[in-house]
C-alpha positions as CSV (number, residue, x, y, z in Angstrom):
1,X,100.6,-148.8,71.1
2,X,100.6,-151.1,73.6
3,X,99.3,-150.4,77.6
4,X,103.3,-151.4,78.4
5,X,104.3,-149.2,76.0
6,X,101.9,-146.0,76.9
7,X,102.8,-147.0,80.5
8,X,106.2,-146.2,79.7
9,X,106.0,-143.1,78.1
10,X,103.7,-141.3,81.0
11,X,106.5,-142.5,83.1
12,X,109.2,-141.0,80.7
13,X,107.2,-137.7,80.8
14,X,106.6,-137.7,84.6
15,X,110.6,-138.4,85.1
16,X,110.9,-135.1,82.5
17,X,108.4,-132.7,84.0
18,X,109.8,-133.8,87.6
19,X,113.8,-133.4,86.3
20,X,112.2,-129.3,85.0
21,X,110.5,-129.0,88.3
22,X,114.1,-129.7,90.3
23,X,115.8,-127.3,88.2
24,X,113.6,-124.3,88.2
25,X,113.8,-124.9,92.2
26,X,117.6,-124.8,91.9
27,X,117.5,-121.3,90.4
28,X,115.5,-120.1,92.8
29,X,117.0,-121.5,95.3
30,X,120.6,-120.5,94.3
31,X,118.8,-116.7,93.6
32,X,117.4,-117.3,97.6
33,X,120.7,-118.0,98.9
34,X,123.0,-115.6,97.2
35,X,121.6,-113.2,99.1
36,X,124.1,-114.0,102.5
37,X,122.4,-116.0,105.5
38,X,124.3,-115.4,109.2
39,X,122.1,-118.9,109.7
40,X,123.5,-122.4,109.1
41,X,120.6,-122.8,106.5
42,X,117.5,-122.1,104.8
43,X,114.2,-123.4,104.3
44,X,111.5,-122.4,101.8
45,X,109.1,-123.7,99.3
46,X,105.6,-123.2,97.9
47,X,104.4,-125.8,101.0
48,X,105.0,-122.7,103.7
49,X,101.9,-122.1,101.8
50,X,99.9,-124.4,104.5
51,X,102.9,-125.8,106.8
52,X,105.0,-122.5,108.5
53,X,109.1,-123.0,108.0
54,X,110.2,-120.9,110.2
55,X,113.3,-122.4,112.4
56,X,116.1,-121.4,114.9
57,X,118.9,-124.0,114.4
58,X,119.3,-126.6,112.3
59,X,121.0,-130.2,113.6
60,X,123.2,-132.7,111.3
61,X,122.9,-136.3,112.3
62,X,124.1,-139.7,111.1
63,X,121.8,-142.3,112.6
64,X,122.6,-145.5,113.6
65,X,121.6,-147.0,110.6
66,X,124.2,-144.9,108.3
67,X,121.0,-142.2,107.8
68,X,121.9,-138.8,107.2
69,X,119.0,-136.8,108.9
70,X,119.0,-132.8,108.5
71,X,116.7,-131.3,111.4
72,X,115.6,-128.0,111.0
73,X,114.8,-127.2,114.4
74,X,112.7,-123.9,116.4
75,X,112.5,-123.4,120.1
76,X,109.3,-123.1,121.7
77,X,108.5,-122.2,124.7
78,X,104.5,-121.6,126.3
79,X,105.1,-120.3,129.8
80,X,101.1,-120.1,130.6
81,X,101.3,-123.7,131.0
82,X,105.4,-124.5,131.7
83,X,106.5,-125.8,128.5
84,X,109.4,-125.4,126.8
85,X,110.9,-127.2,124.2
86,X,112.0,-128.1,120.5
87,X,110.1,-128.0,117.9
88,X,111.6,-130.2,114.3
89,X,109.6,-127.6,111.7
90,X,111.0,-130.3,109.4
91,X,113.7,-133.7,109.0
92,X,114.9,-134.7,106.2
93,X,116.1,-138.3,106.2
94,X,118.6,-139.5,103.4
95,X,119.0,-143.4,103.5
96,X,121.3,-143.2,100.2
97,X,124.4,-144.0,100.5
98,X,125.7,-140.3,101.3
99,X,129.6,-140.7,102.1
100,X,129.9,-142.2,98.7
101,X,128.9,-139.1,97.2
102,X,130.7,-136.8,95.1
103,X,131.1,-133.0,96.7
104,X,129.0,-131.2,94.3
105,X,127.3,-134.0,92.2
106,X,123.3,-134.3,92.9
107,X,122.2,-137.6,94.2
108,X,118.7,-138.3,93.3
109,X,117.4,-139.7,96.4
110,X,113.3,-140.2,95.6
111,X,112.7,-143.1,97.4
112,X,115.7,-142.9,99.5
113,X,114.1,-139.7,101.4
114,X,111.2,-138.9,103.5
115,X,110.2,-135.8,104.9
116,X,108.8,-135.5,108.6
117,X,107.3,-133.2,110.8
118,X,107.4,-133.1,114.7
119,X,105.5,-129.9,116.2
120,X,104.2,-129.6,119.3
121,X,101.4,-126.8,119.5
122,X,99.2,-124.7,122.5
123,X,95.6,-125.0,121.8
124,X,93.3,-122.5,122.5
125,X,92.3,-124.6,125.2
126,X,95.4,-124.3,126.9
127,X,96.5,-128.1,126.0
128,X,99.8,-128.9,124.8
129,X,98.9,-131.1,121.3
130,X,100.9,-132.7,118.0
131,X,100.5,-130.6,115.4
132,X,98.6,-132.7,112.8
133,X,99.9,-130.6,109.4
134,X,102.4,-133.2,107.9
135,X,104.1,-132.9,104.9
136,X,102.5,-135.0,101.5
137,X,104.1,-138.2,100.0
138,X,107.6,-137.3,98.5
139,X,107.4,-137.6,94.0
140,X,111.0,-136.1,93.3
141,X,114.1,-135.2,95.7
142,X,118.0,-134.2,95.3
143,X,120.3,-133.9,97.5
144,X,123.7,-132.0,96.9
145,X,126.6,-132.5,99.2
146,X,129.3,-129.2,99.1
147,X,131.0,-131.2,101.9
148,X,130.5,-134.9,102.3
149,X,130.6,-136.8,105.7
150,X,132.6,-140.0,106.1
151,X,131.5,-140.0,110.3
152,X,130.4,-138.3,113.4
153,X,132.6,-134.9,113.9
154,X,132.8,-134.4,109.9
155,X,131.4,-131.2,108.4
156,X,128.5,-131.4,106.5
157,X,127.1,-128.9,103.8
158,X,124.8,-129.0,101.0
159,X,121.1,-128.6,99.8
160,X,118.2,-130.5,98.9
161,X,115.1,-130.0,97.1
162,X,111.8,-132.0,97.3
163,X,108.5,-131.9,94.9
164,X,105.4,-133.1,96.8
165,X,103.0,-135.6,95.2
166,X,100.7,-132.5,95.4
167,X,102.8,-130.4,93.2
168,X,104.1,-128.6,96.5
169,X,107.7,-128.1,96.7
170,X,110.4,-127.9,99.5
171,X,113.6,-126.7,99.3
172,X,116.8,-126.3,102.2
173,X,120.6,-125.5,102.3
174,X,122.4,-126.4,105.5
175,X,126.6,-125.9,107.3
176,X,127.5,-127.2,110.1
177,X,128.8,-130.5,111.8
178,X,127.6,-134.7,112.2
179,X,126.7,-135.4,115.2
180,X,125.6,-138.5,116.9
181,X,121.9,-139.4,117.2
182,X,120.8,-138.4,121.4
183,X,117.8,-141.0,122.4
């Protein structure tokens, strides 16, 4: 066998064990879900493991540049030294193409999504710092729309699932309504 031809297969086989990966996520996730949230969404994975999940709210925005960006959001507040403020536990950003989706269909979006991480933390210091725990490089992701946005005011539902390069995995469902970027 040619390198080419080797080179194709261990891609073949990645694409395979990374298509297994999302579905076993999807059952679990559907199993997480069925179980009734009062919150407009959820957010779990195997990378709670060594990055904390937990969130308040969660924000639906269309960015300027057509992006769809889910923000799962926690309040924070230190009143030893006057802070308060807003945590982003974690954003997904879609580039894709998302109001040509199909309500319902999957969209695989790996290299069309990245995953970020905006926490600010209290040291033990007392000093208001970044937290430096980031989420890995991004090896598979899917997105699902229930109810797909065409512009600002639309609803927007659905759920996404993410596989870490690191074999971590992240997974979300989210309801609510697009709004408009605030700078």
């Amino acid at each position: 066998m040619t390198p080419a031809g080797a080179h194709g297969r261990l891609r073949q086989a990645a694409r395979a064990v990374a298509a297994a990966l999302l579905a076993a996520a999807a059952v679990a996730g559907a199993a997480g879900a069925a179980g009734g949230c009062a919150r407009p969404g959820t957010l779990d994975g195997s990378i709670s493991a060594t990055i904390p999940l937990g969130f308040d709210d969660v924000e639906l925005v269309l960015d300027d540049d057509g992006a769809l960006l889910v923000r799962y959001l926690d309040d924070v507040s230190y009143p030893e030294v006057a802070y308060e403020g807003t945590n982003t536990v974690a954003e997904l950003r879609v580039t894709a193409d998302v109001g040509g989706m199909v309500a319902g269909e999957p969209l695989d979006v790996t290299g069309a999504a990245e995953v970020a991480r905006y926490v600010i933390v209290l040291t033990d210091d007392g000093e208001i710092v970044q937290d430096a725990r980031l989420f890995p490089e991004i090896f598979a992701a899917e997105l699902t729309l229930d109810a797909v946005p065409r512009a600002v005011g639309d609803a927007c539902a659905g759920r996404f699932r993410v596989i870490f390069v690191d074999g971590t995995t992240l997974r979300g469902t989210f309801d609510g309504v697009l709004v408009a970027p605030s700078y």
